[in-house]
C-alpha positions as CSV (number, residue, x, y, z in Angstrom):
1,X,130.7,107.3,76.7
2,X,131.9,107.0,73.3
3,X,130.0,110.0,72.1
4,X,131.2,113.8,71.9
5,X,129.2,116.7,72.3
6,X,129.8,117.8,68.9
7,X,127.7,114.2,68.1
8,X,124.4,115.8,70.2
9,X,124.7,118.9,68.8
10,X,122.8,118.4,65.5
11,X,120.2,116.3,67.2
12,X,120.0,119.2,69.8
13,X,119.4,121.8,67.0
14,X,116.5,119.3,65.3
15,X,114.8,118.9,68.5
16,X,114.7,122.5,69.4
17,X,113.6,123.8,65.7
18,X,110.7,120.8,65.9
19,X,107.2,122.0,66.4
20,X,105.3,118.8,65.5
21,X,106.8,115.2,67.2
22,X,105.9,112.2,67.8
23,X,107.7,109.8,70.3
24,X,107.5,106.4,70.6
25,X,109.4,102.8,71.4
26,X,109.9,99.0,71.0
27,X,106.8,97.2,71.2
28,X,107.0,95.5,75.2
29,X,108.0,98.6,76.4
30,X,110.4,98.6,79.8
31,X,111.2,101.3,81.9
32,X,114.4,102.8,79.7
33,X,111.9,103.6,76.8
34,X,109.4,104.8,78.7
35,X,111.0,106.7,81.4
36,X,113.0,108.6,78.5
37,X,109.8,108.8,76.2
38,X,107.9,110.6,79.1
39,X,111.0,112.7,80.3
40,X,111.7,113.7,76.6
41,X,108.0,114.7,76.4
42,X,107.7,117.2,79.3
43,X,111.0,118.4,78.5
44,X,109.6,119.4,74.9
45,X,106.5,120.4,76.2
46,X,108.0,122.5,78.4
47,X,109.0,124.8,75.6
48,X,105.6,125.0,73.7
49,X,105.5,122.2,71.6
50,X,103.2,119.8,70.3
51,X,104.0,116.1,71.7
52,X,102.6,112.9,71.7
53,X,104.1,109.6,73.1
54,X,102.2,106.8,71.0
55,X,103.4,103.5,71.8
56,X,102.5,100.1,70.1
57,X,101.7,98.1,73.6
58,X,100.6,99.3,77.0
59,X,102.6,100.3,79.7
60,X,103.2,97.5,82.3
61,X,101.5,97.7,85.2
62,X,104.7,98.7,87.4
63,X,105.7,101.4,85.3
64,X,102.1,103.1,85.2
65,X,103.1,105.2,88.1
66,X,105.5,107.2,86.4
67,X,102.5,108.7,83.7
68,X,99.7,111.3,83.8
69,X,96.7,110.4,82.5
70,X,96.5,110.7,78.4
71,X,100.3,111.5,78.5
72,X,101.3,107.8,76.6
73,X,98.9,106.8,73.7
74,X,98.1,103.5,72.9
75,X,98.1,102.7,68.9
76,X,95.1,103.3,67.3
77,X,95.2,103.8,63.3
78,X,92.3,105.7,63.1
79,X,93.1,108.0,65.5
80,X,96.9,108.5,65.0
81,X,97.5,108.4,61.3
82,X,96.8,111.6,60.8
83,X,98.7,113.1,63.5
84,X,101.8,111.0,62.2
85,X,101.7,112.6,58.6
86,X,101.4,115.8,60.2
87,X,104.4,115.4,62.6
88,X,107.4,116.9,61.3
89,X,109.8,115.3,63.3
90,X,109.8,111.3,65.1
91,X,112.0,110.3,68.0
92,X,112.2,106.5,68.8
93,X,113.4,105.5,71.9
94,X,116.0,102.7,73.4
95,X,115.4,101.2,70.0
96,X,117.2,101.4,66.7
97,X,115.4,98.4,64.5
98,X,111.9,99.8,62.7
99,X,110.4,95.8,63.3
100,X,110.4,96.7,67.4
101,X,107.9,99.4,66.4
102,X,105.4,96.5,65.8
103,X,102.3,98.1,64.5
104,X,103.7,101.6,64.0
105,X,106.2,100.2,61.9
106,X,105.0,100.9,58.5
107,X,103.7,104.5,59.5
108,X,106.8,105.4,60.7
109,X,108.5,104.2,57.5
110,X,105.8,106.0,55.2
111,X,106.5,109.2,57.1
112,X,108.5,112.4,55.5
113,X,109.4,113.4,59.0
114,X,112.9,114.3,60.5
115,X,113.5,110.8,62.4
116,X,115.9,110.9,65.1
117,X,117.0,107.8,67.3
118,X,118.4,107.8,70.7
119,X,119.7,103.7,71.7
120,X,122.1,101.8,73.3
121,X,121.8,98.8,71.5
122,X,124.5,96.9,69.7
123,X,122.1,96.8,66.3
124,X,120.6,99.4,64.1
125,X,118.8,99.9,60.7
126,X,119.7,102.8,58.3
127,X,116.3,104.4,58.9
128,X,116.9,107.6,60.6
129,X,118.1,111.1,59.8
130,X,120.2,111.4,63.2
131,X,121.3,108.4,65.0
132,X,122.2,108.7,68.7
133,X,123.4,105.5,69.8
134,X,126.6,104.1,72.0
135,X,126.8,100.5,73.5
136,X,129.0,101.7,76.6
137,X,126.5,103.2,78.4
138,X,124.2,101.7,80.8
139,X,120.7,103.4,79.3
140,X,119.2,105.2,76.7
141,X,118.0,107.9,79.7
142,X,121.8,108.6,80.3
143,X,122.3,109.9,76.1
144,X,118.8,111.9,76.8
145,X,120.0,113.7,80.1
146,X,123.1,114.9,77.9
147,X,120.7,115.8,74.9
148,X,118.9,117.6,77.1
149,X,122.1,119.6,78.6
150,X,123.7,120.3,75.6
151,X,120.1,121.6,74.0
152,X,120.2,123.5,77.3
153,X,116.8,122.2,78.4
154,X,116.2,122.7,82.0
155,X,115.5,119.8,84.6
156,X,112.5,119.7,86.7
157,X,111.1,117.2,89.3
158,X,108.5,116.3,86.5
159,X,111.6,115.6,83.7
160,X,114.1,114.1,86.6
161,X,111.5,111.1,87.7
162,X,111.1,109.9,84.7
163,X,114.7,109.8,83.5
164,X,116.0,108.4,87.3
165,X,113.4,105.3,86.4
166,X,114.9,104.8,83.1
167,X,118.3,104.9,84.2
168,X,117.5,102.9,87.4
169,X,116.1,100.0,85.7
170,X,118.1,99.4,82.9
171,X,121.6,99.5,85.1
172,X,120.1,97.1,87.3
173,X,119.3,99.3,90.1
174,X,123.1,100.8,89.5
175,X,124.5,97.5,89.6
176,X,125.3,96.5,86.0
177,X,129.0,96.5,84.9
178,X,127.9,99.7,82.2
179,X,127.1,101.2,85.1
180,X,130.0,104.1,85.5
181,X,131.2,107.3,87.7
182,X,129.2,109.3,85.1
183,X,126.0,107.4,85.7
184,X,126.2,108.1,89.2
185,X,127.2,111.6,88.6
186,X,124.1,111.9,86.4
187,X,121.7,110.5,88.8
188,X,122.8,112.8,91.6
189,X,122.2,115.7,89.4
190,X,118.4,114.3,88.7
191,X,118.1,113.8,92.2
192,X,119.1,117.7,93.3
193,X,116.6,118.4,90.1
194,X,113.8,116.6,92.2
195,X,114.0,112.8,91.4
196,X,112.3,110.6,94.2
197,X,114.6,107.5,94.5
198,X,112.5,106.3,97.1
199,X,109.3,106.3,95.9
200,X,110.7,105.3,92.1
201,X,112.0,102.1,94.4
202,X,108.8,101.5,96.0
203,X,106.8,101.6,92.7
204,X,109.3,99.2,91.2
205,X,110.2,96.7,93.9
206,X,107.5,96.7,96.5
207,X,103.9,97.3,94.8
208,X,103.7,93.7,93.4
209,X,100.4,91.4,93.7
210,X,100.3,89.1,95.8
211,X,99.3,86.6,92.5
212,X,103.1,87.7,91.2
213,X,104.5,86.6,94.8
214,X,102.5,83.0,94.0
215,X,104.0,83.1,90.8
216,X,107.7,83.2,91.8
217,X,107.0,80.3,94.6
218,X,105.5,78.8,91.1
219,X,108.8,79.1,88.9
220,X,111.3,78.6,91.9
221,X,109.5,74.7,92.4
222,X,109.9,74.2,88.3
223,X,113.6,75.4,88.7
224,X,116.5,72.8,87.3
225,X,120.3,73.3,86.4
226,X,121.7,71.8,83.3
227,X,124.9,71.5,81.8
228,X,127.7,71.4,84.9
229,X,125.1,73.5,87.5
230,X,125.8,76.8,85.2
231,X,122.7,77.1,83.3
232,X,119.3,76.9,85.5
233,X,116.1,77.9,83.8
234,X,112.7,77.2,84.6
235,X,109.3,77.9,82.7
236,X,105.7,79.0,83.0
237,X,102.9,77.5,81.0
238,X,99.4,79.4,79.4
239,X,98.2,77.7,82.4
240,X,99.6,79.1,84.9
241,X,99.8,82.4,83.5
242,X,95.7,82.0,83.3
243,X,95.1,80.2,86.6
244,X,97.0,83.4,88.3
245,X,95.7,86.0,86.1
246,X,99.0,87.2,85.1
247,X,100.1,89.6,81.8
248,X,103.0,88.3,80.3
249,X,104.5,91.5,80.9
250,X,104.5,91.6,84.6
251,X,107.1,89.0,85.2
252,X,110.1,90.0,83.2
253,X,112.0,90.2,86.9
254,X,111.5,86.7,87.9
255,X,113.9,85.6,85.5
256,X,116.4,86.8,88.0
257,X,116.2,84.6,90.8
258,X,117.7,81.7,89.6
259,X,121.3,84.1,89.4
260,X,121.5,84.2,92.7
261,X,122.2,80.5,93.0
262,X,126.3,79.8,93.5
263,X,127.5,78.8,90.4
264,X,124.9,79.3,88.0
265,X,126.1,82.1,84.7
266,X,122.9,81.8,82.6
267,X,118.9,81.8,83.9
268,X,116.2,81.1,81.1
269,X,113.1,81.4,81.6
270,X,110.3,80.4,78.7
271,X,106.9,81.6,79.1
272,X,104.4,80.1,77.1
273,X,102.2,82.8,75.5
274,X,100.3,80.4,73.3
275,X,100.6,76.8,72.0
276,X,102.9,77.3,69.4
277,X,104.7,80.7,71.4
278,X,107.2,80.9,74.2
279,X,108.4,84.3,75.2
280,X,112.6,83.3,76.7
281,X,114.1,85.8,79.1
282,X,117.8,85.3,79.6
283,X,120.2,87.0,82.0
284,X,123.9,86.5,82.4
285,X,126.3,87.2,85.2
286,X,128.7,87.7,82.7
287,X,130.3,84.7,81.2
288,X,127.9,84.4,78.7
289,X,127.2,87.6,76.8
290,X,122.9,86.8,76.5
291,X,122.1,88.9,73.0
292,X,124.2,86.5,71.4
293,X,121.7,83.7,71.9
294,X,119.1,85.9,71.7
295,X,120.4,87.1,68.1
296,X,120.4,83.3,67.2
297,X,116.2,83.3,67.5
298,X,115.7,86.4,66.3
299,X,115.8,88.5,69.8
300,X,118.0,91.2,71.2
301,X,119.2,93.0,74.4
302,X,122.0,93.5,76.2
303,X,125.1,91.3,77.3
304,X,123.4,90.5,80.5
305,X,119.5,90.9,79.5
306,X,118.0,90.1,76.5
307,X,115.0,88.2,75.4
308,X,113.4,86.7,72.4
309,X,110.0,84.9,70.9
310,X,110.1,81.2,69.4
311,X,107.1,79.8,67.5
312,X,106.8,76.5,68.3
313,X,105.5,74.1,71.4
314,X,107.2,74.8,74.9
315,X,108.8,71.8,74.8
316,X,110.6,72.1,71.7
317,X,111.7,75.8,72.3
318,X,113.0,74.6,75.8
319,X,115.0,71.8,74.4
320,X,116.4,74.4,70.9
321,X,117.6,77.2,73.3
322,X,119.2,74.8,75.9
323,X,121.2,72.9,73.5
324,X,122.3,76.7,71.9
325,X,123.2,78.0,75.6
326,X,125.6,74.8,75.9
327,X,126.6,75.5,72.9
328,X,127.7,78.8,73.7
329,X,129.2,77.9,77.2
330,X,131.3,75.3,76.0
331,X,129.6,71.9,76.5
332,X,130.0,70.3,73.5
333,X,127.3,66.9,74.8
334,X,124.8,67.4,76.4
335,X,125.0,67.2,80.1
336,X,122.1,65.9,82.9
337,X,119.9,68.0,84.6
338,X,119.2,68.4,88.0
339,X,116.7,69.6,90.5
């Protein structure tokens, strides 16, 4: 970690002299923003203070687990301006670009609040009073837990879930090269505070419908390699995503499976989200770092997730990103795919 304790401090004191916050982040929200959102909540709440979590999408369906009822808003104008203007201080989450708020954007901008950020992404605006961010770490849930520490706020089972989730899913299940001594150091202390890694693995991994399970079958049959066997991507159209009854947002982890082929550095997948709209997923084993060609369509992530949206037919989108991914791996012509 790149960050002191001297660099928490300041953030520590704004939290603790808050009374009015609002916490939110990016629009799609994963488990990293919301696990920290809803640890960061209880924590505050915990000493007395008024909290909301408003978000600017709904929580996916595999991370639902993890909230109370009424404890994560959904946006609603009407309802929320009010209590926006009145916060005095906003914390966004695992995100550091005001666009990622989507709808909340503009409120959040128009706001005379204390706004603090807590990220671990490699890009940033100048929008906040306090910015918390370092790219070496594996989560955003690992700079809360020492935000928490050093603002002396005590763990619970009810802060410690939360937290474990966020840090469990964006490391990769503790897999990810970010993922460090520290890490595990931290997520032994959330566990003796009364995190469940069992049961946060069973809500992540094994609570699937069985219309997800089809789905995979689905995107493994579409699967091809291009370039020399290192890139293999695959796609699902509207279609599909209909004809299983699928949200968009509850197959983010299929995009994995092709990385387990020998060989392969680079899985893509493009869901289709309308005619003219294809969601791309890209993960890397490491060769290729993924944000970069996410950056080059207008996405973001992480060296070995990231993801971004392209307006235009599937076809077209599939044909753009390929030729970048070569691109970016080397292959100057275009190479053959393969089944």
């Amino acid at each position: 970690m790149n960050l002191t304790k001297a660099d928490f401090e300041p953030v520590a004191k704004a939290l603790l002299e808050a009374r009015t916050l609002c916490l939110t982040t990016h629009v799609k929200s994963d488990g990293d923003g919301i696990g920290s959102e809803l640890a960061l909540l209880r924590a505050l709440r915990g000493l007395g203070k008024r909290v909301r979590v408003i978000n600017d999408t709904v929580v996916p369906r595999g991370l639902q687990f993890l909230a109370e009822e009424g404890e994560i808003l959904l946006y609603d104008p009407n309802r929320d301006e009010a209590y926006l203007e009145e916060a005095d201080t906003l914390v966004v989450l695992d995100v550091a670009l005001t666009y990622r708020l989507g709808r909340m954007e503009e409120a959040f901008k128009r706001s005379r609040a204390v706004k603090i950020c807590l990220d671990h992404h490699t890009e940033s605006d100048p929008a906040f009073d306090y910015l918390l961010s370092d790219i070496t770490v594996g989560s955003t849930g690992e700079l809360l837990f020492e935000l928490l520490k050093v603002a002396g706020i005590p763990l619970d089972a009810k802060v410690a879930n939360p937290l474990y989730t966020s840090i469990s899913v964006d490391t990769g299940s503790f897999a990810y090269e970010r993922c460090t001594p520290r890490t595990f150091r931290i997520a032994s202390e959330l566990v003796a505070a009364g995190a469940e890694p069992y049961r946060v693995h069973l809500n992540l991994n094994w609570q699937r419908r069985l219309a997800e399970v089809k789905l995979e079958g689905d995107v493994i049959q579409k699967l091809r390699l291009d370039g020399s066997g290192e890139i293999a991507y695959s796609e699902v159209s509207r279609d599909t995503l209909q004809r299983y009854g699928i949200d968009p947002m509850e197959i983010p982890t299929v995009v994995n499976i092709p990385l387990s082929i020998g060989g392969v550095e680079l899985a893509l997948l493009f869901v289709e989200l309308e005619p003219c709209c294809v969601n791309v997923s890209a993960r890397s084993k490491g060769k290729l770092q993924v944000n970069t060609l996410a950056r080059r369509f207008g996405g973001g992530g992480h060296p070995l997730a990231a993801g971004f949206c392209v307006r235009a037919p599937l076809d077209v989108v599939q044909a753009r990103v390929l030729e970048a991914a070569r691109e970016l791996l080397g292959y100057p012509a275009r190479l053959c795919d393969s089944a």
